[in-house]
C-alpha positions as CSV (number, residue, x, y, z in Angstrom):
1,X,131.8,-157.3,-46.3
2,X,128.5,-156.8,-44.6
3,X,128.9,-155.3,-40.9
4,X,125.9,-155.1,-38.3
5,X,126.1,-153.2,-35.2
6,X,123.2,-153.6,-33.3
7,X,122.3,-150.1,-30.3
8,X,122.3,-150.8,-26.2
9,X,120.3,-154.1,-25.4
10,X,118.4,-152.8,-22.6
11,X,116.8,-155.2,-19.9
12,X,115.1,-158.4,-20.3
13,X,112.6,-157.3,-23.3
14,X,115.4,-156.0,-25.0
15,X,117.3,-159.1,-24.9
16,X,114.4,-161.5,-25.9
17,X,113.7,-159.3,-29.4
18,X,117.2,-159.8,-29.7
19,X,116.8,-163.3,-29.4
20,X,113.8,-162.9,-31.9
21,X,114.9,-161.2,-34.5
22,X,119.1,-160.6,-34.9
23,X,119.4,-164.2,-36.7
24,X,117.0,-163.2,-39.1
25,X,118.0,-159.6,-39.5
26,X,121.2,-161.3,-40.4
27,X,119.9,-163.4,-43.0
28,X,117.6,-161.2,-44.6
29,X,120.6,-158.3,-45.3
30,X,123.2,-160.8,-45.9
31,X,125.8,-159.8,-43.0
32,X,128.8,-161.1,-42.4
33,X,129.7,-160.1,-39.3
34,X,127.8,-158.6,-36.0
35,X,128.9,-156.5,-32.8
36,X,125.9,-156.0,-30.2
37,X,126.2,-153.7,-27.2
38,X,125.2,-155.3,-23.9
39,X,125.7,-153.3,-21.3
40,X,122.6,-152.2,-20.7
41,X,120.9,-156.1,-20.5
42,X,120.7,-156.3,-16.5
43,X,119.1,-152.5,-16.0
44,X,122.7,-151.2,-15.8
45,X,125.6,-153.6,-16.5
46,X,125.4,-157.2,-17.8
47,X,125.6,-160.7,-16.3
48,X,127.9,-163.7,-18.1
49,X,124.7,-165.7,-18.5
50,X,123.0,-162.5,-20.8
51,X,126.5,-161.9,-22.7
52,X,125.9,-166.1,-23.7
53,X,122.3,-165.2,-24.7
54,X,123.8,-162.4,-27.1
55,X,126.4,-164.6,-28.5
56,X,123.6,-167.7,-29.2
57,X,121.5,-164.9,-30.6
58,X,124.2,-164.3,-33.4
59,X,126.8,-161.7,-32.4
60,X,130.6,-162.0,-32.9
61,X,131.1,-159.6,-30.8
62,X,129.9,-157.8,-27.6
63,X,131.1,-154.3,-26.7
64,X,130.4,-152.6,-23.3
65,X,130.5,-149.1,-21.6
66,X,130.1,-147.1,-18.7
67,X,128.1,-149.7,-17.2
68,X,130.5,-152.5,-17.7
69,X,131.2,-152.7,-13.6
70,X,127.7,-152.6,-12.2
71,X,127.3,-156.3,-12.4
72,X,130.6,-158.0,-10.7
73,X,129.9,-161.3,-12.0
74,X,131.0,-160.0,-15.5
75,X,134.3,-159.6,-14.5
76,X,135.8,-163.1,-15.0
77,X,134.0,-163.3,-18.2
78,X,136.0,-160.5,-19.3
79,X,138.9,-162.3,-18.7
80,X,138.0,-165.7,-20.1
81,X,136.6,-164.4,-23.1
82,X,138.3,-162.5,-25.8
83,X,134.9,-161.8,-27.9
84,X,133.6,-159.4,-25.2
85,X,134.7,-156.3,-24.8
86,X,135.3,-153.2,-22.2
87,X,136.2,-149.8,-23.4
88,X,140.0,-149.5,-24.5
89,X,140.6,-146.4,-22.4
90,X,139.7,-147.3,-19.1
91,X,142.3,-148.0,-16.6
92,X,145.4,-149.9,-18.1
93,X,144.6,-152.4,-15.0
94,X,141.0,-153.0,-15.4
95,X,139.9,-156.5,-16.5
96,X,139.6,-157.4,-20.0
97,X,140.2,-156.4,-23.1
98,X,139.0,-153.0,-25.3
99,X,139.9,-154.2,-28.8
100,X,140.0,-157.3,-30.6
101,X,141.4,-158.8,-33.7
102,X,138.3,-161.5,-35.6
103,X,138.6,-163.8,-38.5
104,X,135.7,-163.3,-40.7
105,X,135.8,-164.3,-44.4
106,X,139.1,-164.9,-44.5
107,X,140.0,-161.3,-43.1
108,X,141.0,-160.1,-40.2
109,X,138.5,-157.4,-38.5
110,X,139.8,-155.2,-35.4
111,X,137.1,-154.2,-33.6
112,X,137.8,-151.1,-31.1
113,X,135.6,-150.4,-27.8
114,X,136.1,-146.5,-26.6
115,X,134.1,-144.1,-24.5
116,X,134.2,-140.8,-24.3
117,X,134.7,-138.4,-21.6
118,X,132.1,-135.3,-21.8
119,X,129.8,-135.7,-19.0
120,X,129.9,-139.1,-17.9
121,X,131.0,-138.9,-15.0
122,X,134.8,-139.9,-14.3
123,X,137.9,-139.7,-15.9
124,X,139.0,-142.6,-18.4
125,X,142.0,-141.8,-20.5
126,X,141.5,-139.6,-23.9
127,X,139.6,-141.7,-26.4
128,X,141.9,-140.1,-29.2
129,X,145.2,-140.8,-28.3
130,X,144.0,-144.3,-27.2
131,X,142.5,-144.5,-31.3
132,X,146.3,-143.6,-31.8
133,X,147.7,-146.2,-29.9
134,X,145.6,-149.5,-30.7
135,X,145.9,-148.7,-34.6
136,X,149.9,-148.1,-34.0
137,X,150.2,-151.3,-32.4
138,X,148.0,-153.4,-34.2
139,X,149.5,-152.0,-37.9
140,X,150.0,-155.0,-40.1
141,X,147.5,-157.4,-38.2
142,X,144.4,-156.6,-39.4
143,X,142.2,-155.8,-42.6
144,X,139.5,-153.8,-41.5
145,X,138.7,-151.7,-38.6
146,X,135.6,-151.1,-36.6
147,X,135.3,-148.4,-34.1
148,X,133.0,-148.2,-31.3
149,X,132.7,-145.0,-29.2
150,X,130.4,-145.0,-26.1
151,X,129.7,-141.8,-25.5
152,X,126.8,-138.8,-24.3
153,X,128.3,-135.7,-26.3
154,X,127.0,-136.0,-30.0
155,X,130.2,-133.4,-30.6
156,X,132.8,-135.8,-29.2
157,X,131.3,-138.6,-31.2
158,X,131.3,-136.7,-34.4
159,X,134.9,-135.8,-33.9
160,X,136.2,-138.6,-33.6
161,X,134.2,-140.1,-37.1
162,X,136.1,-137.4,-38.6
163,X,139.4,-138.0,-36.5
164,X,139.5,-141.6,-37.4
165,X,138.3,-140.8,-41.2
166,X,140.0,-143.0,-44.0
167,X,141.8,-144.6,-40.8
168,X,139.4,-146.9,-39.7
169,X,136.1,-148.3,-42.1
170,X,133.8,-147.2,-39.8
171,X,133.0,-145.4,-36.4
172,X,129.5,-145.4,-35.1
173,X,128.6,-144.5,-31.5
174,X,126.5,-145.7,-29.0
175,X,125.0,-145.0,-25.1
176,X,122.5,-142.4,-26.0
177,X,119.8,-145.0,-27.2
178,X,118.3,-142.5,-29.6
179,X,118.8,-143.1,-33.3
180,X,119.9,-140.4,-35.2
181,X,119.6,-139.9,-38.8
182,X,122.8,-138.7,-39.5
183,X,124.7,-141.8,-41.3
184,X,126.6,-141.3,-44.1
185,X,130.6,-141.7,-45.3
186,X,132.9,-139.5,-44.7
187,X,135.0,-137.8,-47.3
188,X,138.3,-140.4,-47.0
189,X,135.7,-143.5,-46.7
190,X,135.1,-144.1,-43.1
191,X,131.0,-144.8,-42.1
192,X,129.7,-143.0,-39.4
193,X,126.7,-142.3,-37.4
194,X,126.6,-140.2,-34.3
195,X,124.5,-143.0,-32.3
196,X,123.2,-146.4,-33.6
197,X,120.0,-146.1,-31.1
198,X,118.8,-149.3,-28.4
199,X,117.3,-152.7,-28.3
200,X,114.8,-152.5,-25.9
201,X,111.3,-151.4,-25.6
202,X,109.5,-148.4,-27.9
203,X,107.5,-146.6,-25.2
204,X,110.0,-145.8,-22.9
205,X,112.9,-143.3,-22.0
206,X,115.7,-144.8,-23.2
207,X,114.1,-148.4,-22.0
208,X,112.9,-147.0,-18.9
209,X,109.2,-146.8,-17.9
210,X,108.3,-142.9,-18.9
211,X,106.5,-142.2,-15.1
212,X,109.8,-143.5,-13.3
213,X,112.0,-141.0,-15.6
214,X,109.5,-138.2,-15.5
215,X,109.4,-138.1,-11.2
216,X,113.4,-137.9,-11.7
217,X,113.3,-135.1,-14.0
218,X,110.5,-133.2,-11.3
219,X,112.8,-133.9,-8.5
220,X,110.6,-136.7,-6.9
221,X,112.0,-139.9,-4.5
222,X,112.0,-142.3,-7.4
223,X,112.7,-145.9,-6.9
224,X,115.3,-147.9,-9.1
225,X,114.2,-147.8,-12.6
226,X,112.8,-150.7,-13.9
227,X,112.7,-151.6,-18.0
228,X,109.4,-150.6,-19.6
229,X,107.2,-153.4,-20.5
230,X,105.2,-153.8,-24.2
231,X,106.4,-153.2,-27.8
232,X,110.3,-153.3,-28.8
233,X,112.5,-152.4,-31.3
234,X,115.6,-153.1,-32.5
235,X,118.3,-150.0,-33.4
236,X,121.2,-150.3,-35.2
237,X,123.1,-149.9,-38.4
238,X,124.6,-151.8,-41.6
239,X,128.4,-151.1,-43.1
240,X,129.1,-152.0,-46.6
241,X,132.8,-152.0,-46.3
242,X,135.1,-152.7,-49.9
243,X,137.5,-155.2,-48.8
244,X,139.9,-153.9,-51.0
245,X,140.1,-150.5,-50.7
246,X,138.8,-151.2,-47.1
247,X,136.5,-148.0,-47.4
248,X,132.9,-147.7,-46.4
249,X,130.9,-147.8,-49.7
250,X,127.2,-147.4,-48.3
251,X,125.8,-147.6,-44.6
252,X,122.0,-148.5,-44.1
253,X,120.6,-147.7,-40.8
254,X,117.7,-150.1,-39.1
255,X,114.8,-150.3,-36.7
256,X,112.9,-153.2,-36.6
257,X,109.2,-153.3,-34.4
């Protein structure tokens, strides 16, 4: 089995290469099944209309993050639909769902959506011990597992890819919307890469126009940040998961200009 997980869809750019290219992305490498973040397709957050674009675009599967409550209207959607997700270890009354159990080739595929706590800014429960408790509790009901961590500390998402090795078939992370070149599989069989990178435009900070993110960074009165405009990309990586031995056997990271 073929997984794609496609980085942060940020603003309206992002979204529209989405729209572009994921079908044939999909076609072209032969994947079976595809989880896009989208919480970065308003600015911050997402609205249900976007989350419909993503799914008509191809994905299975939407995951979230710290974003997930900047855009209110998402919050029904959450609740109507079981193929978008919030991360697991928010608060155990938040709306929605942070894991999910798929049907894909005749398998079963849980799909787990968890962020991390170094520096981002409030206090969701540990992403470990929630790991713990969705793959307890879900034991016998799926095939293959898929782990998601949102996260801004490259050391918290690198511990977990090793917490969760031979566990789960793979763990990739996501909310830093850089690309890093660090993919491989980990000694029991689990994929990992510290952050699958962004959808969203190429000369930007992290889909932001540069000038807006350089007066922060000086101090200066900025206005909201708006998208950059111009050339995109599409970040994200491929897991070649044995559905026998349900171990990662080779991971392929992408960009597509």
């Amino acid at each position: 089995m073929k997984v794609l997980a496609v980085g942060d869809v940020v603003g309206s750019a992002g979204l529209q290469h989405l729209k572009r290219r994921l079908r044939h992305i999909k076609q072209e490498n032969k994947i079976d099944f595809t989880i896009v973040n989208g919480e970065n397709c308003a600015g911050v957050g997402i609205f249900p209309q976007q989350a419909d674009d993503i799914f008509a675009a191809g994905a299975d599967v939407i995951t979230l993050g710290n974003h997930v409550w900047n855009r209110r209207q998402i919050v029904p959607y959450l609740e109507d639909n079981k193929y978008i997700l919030r991360p697991a270890n928010l608060a155990p009354q938040a709306p929605g769902d942070g894991f999910g159990i798929y049907d894909t080739l005749g398998y079963c595929v849980l799909v787990i959506n968890l962020i991390g706590r170094c520096e981002m800014a409030f206090g969701p429960d540990n992403p470990f011990l929630a790991a713990d408790k969705i793959l307890r509790q879900m034991e016998g009901k799926y095939d293959i597992a898929v782990c998601e961590i949102h996260a801004a500390a490259t050391s918290e998402k690198l511990a977990m890819g090793f917490y969760l090795d031979g566990r789960v078939s793979a763990v990739y992370g996501t909310h830093t919307h850089v690309q890093t070149a660090d993919e491989r599989v980990n000694p029991k069989g689990t994929g990992y890469i510290t952050d699958i990178g962004m959808t969203g435009p190429v000369w930007s900070v992290l889909g932001v126009k540069p000038q807006q993110s350089i007066a922060m960074f000086r101090g200066d009165l900025t206005e909201t940040f708006q998208t950059a405009e111009g050339e995109c990309a599409l970040g994200g990586i491929i897991f070649d998961i044995d559905t026998t031995t349900k171990k990662c056997t080779d991971i392929k990271r992408i960009f597509y200009r």
